[in-house]
C-alpha positions in Angstrom: 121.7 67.0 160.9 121.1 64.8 157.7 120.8 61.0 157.9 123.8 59.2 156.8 124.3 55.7 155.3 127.1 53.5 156.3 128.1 51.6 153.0 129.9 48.1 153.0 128.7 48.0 156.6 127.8 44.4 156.1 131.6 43.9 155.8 132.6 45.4 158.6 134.0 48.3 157.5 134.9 51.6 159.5 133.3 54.8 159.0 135.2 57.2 156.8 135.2 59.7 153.8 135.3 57.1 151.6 132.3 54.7 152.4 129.8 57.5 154.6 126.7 59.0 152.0 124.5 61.3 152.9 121.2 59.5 152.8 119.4 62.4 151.0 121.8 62.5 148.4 121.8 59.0 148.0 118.2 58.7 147.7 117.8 61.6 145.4 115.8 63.1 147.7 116.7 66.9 146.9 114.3 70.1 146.6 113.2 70.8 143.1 112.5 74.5 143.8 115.2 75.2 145.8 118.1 73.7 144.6 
């Protein structure tokens, strides 16, 4: 399982579809080789 980041979580807001990012994504963490 992948990290994931809670946005707005300061807020208060819910996880969802909307406001849930996949850390590595997020971070541009990807594979250069493999992707």
């Amino acid at each position: 399982m992948r990290p994931h980041v809670l946005n707005d979580s300061r807020t208060g807001a819910l996880p969802d579809a909307d406001n849930l990012v996949d850390s590595l994504v997020h971070d541009g963490l990807w594979d250069a080789f493999n992707d």
